[in-house]
C-alpha positions in Angstrom: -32.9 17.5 -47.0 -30.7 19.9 -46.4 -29.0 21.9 -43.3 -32.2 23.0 -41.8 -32.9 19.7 -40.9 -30.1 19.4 -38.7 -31.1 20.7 -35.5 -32.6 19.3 -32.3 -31.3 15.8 -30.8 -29.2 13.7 -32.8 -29.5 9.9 -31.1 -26.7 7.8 -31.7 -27.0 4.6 -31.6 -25.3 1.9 -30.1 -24.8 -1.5 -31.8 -26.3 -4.4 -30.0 -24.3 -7.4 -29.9 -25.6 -11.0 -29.2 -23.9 -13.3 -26.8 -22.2 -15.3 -29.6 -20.4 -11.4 -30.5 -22.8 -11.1 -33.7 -24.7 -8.0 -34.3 -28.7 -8.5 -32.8 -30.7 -7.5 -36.0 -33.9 -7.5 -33.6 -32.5 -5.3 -30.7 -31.2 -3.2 -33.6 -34.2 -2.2 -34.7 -36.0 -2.1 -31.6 -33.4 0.4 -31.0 -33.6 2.5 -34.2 -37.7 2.1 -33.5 -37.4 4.0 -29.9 -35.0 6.5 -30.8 -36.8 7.3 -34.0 -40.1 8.2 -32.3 -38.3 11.3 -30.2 -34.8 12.0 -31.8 -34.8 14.6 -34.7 -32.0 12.6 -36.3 -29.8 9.9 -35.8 -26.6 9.0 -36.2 -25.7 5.0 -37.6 -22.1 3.8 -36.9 -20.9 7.9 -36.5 -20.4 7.9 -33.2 -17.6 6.4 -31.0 -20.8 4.8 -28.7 -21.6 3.2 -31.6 -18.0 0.5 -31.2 -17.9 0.7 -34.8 -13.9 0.1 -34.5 -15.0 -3.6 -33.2 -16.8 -4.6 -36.5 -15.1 -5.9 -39.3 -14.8 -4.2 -42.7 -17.8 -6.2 -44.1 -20.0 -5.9 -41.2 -19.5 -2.3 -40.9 -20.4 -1.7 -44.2 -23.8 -4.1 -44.0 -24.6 -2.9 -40.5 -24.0 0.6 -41.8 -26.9 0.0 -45.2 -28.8 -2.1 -42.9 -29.3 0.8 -40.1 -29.8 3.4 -42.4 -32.9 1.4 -44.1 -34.7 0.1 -41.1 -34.6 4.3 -40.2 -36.4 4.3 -43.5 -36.8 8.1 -43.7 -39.0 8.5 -40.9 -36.0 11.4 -39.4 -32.5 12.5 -41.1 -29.6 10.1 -40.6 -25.7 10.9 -40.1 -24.1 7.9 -41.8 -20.6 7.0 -40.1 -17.8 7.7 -42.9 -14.6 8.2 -40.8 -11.6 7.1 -41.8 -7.9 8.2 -42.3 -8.2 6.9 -45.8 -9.8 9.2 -48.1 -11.1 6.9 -50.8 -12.3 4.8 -47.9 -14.4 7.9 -46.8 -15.6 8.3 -50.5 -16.8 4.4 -50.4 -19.0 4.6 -47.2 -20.3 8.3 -48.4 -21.7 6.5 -51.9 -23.1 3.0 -49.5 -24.8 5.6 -47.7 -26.1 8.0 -50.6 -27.2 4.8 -52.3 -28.6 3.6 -49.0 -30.8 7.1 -48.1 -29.1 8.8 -45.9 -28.8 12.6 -45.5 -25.9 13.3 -44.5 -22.2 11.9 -43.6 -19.9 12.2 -40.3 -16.4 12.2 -40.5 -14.3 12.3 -37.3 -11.2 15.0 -37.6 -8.4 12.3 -37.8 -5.3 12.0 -36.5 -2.3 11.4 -38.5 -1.9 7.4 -38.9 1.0 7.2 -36.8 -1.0 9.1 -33.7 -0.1 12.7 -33.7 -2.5 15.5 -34.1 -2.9 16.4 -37.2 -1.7 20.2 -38.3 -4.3 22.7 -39.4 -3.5 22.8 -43.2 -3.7 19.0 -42.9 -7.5 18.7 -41.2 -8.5 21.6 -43.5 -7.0 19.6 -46.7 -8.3 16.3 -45.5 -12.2 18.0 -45.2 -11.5 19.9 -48.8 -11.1 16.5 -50.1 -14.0 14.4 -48.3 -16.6 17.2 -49.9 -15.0 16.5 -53.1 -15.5 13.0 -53.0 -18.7 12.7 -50.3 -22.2 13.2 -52.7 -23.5 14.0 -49.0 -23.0 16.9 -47.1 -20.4 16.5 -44.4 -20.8 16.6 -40.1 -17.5 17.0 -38.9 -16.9 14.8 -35.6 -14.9 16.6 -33.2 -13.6 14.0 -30.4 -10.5 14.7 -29.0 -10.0 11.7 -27.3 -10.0 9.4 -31.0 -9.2 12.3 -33.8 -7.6 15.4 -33.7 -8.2 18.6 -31.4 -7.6 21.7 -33.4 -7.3 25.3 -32.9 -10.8 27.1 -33.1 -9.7 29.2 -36.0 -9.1 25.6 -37.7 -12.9 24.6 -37.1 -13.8 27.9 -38.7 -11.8 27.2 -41.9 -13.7 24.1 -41.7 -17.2 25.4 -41.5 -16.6 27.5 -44.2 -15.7 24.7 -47.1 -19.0 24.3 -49.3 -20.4 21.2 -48.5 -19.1 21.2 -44.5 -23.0 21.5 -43.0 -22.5 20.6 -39.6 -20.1 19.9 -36.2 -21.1 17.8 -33.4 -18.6 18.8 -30.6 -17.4 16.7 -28.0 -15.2 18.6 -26.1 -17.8 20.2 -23.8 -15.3 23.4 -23.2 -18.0 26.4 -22.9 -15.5 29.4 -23.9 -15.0 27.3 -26.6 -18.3 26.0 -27.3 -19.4 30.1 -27.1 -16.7 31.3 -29.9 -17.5 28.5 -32.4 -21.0 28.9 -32.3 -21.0 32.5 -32.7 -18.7 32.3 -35.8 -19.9 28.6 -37.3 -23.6 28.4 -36.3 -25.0 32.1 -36.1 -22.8 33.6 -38.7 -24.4 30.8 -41.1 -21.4 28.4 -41.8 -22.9 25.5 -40.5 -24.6 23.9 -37.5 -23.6 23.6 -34.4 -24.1 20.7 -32.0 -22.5 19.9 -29.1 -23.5 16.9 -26.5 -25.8 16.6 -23.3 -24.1 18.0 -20.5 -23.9 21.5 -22.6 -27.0 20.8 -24.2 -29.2 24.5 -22.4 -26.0 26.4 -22.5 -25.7 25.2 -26.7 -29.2 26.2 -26.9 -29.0 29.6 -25.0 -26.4 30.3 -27.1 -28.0 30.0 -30.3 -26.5 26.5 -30.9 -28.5 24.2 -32.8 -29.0 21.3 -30.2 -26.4 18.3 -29.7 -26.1 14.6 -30.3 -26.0 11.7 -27.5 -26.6 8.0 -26.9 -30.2 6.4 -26.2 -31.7 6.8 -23.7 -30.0 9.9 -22.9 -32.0 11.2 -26.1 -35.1 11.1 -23.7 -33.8 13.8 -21.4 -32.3 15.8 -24.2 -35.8 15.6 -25.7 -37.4 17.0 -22.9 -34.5 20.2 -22.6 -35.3 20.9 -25.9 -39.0 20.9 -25.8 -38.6 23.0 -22.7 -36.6 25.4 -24.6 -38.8 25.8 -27.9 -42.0 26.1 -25.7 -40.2 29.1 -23.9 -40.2 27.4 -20.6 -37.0 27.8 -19.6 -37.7 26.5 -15.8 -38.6 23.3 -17.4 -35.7 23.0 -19.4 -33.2 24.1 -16.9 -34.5 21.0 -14.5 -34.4 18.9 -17.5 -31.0 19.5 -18.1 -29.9 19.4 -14.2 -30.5 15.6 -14.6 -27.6 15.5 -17.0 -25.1 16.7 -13.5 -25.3 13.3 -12.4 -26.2 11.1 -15.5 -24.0 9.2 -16.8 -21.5 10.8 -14.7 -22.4 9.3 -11.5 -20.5 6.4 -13.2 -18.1 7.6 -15.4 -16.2 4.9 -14.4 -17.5 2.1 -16.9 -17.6 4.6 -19.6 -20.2 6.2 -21.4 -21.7 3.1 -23.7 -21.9 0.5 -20.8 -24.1 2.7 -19.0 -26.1 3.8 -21.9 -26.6 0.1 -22.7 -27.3 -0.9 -19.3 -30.0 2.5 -18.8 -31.7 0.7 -22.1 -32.4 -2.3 -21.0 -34.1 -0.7 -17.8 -36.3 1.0 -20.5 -37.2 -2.2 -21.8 -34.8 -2.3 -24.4 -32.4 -4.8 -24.3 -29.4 -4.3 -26.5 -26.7 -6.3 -25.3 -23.7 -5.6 -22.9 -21.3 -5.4 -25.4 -18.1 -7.4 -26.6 -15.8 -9.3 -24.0 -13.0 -9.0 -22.4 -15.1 -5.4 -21.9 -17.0 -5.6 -18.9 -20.5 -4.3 -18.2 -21.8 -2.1 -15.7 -21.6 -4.4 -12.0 -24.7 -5.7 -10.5 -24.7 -2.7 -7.4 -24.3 -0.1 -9.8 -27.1 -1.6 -12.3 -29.5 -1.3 -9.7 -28.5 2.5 -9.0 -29.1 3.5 -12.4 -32.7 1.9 -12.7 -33.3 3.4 -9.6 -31.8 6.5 -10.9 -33.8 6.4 -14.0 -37.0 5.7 -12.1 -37.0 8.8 -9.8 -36.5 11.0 -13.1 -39.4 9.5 -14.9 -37.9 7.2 -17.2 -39.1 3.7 -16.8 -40.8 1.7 -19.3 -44.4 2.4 -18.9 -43.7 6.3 -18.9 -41.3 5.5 -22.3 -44.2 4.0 -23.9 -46.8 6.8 -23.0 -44.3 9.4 -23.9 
């Protein structure tokens, strides 16, 4: 598979923990189950969502395999290869070759000692993960974990052979505008950005954007919207996205992903202490939330 496969919504997923602070192998592939019957790829321990930073080496590298075989081909998967270490990067792009996975994604990094990186250092640092990946590459832009660069940097980026993708997390629109005009349309690579931006990527020629379960759901719906030509549909699709998750921001994006899940029927944990979950008034809120947008779990399982 190949760059054309990357387009539409990317799901990444979260990692269920179990009370004892193990990873739940069951929720897992509930998990990997739901988001495979709507998303048009997903992404396994890529995303920052995903808390890989809280498993150790040897768990990351199981849970890593492990996800990427109970997908078992049924949609692309971005394997999560990021680190500042390049021959680290080159282990967890062979586990996931040898594991089936189509692509890698590697977050820009930040120097080791915190900085933002310069430009000839992220452009080096990408040279040498193709060199070493034997998957194509999905750069991670995340400002608030790697580094932020220029958009002329990005460019230089998109135009290394074996760079096929960018998932942006920024959410800037002039920027969003420029990069898919000279990345996506002029044929560098693809383009995806995350849900709030999600019409406005598409509109722009954009190739779709990547987000947590069950946030996948609405995304699906946008882009169905969009592809069918009804852009009505898709623009009241995507006005759900003005007030979810944001409505509670507070806790932080993967709290109230995990906590929208389980009001899906999908249990996956509420992640590692001393973290705290979502509070019992706000819970409520969002399964109400969910509810009045047509998201509960006998719509999920007609859908």
């Amino acid at each position: 598979m190949g760059v054309d496969t990357l387009r539409g919504v990317v799901g990444a997923c979260l990692t269920p923990f179990a009370p004892d602070g193990r990873v739940d192998e069951t929720a897992l592939a509930r998990e990997l189950d739901f988001m495979a019957g709507h998303c048009d790829a997903i992404s396994v321990l890529g995303a920052e969502v995903s808390e890989y930073r809280l498993l150790s080496d040897v768990d990351r590298r199981h849970w890593l395999r492990h996800g990427i075989a109970a997908v078992a081909g049924r949609v692309p998967v971005l394997a999560g290869a990021s680190s500042a270490r390049i021959a680290e990067v080159a282990e967890l792009a062979e586990l996931a070759a040898d594991a089936g996975a189509t692509y890698v994604q590697v977050l820009l990094p930040k120097r080791p000692w915190g900085p933002e990186a310069s430009v000839r250092e992220v452009v080096t640092y990408f040279e040498r993960v193709t060199e070493v990946s034997p998957l194509p590459v999905v750069v991670y832009h995340n400002p608030s974990r790697g580094s932020d660069p220029s958009v002329q940097a990005l460019i230089r980026i998109s135009e290394l052979d074996g760079v096929v993708g960018f998932k942006e997390s920024s959410r800037d629109m002039s920027r969003i505008g420029r990069l898919i005009a000279e990345i996506d349309l002029a044929g560098n690579a693809r383009y995806l950005t995350t849900m709030q931006p999600l019409l406005a990527t598409l509109l722009q020629g954009g190739s779709g954007a990547m987000m947590p379960a069950p946030a996948t759901l609405l995304g699906s719906r946008v882009l169905r919207a969009f592809d069918a030509g009804d852009i009505a549909a898709a623009r009241t699709a995507q006005a759900v996205f003005a007030e979810f998750p944001s409505r509670w921001s507070a806790y932080g994006l993967t709290p109230v992903m995990r906590c929208a899940m389980r009001h899906l029927g999908i249990d996956i944990g509420v992640g590692l202490p001393p973290f705290e979950p979502v509070a019992e008034a706000d819970d409520a809120a969002i399964g109400r939330f969910l509810a009045d947008a047509g998201l509960t779990p006998d719509a999920v399982a007609v859908g």
